[in-house]
C-alpha positions, -999 to 999 in steps of 0.1 A, spaced: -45 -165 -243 -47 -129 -255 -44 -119 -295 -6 -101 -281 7 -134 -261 0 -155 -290 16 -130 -314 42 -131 -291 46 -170 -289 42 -171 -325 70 -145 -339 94 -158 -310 91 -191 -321 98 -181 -357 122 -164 -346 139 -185 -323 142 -217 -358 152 -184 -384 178 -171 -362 194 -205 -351 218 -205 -370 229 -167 -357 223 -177 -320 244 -211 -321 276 -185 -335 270 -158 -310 275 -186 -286 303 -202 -303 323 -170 -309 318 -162 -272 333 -196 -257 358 -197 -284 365 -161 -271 377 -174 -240 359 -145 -220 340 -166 -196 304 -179 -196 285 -179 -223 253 -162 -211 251 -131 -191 225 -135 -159 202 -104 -144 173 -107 -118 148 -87 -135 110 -75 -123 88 -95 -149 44 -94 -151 33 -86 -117 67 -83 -99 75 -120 -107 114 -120 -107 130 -142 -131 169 -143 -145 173 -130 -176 198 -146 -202 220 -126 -225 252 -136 -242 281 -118 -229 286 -102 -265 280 -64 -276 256 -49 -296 224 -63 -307 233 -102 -310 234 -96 -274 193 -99 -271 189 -132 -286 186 -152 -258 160 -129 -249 134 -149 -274 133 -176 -248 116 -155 -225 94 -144 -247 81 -180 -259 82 -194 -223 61 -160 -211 84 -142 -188 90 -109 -219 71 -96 -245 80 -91 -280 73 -52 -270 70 -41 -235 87 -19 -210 123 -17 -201 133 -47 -179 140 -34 -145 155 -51 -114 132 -58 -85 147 -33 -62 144 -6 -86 123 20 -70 95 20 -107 91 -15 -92 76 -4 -55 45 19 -47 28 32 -76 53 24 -96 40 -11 -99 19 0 -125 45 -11 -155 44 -43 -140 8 -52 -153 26 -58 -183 55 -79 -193 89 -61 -199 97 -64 -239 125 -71 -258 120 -33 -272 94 -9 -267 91 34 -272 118 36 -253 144 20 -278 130 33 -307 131 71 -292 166 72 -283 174 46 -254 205 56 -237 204 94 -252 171 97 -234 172 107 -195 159 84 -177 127 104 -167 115 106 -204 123 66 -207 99 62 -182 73 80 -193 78 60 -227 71 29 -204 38 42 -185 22 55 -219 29 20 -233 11 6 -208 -16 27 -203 -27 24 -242 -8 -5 -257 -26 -27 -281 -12 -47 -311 -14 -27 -335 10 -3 -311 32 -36 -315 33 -41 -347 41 -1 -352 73 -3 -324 87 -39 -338 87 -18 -376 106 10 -360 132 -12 -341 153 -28 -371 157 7 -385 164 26 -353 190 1 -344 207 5 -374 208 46 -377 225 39 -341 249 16 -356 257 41 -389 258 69 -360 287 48 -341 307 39 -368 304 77 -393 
């Protein structure tokens, strides 16, 4: 087991007991909602091209993601990693493959650069340069920059 998996392993897990309480009233609020299922399903490209389904709840914003910890413990994400893509998506084929040596993260450059105000180009050369010289301390850098850059988007929605 590498130094990043059992970071990874170790901070989902944490995670996963702190935020509990959050994760049992995401889903709560969405089936009392009435809206449908609780948990959102995408086929996504994971290490190597391994598809697996990914689990979100079928809420906005950022409470959206917490399922996503499951992944991480049970190996499929990373704490920090490229984009999740689908398998059909054409980074996924020819020499594109090469983001999937790693697995796809919960947040990476991409998110704290911008995200969606990026084009999708420069999001993807977020993703190769992550995984052409990612190391943990890399990690630890992009996890510090993700609380903060999702807020400033929130302030930025709601000013």
């Amino acid at each position: 087991m590498t130094a990043k998996r059992a970071f990874d392993m170790v901070v989902g897990i944490v995670l996963l007991i702190a935020l509990s309480p959050l994760i049992t009233g995401a889903a709560l609020s969405v089936t009392l909602s009435g809206s449908g299922a609780v948990l959102r399903r995408r086929r996504v490209a994971g290490l190597e091209g391994r598809p697996f389904t990914m689990l979100t709840f079928r809420t906005k914003g950022p409470l959206a993601a917490l399922p996503l910890l499951l992944h991480v413990v049970a190996g499929q994400m990373s704490l920090v990693g490229p984009c999740p893509l689908t398998p059909t998506h054409r980074e996924c084929a020819g020499d594109g493959r090469r983001r999937l040596s790693v697995r796809p993260g919960l947040t990476g450059p991409w998110q704290i650069s911008g995200r969606s105000d990026l084009p999708w180009e420069e999001r993807e050369l977020l993703d190769l340069h992550y995984v052409d010289h990612h190391w943990l301390g890399m990690d630890l850098a992009v996890l510090a920059r993700t609380l903060p850059a999702v807020r400033r988007r929130r302030a930025a929605r709601f000013a």
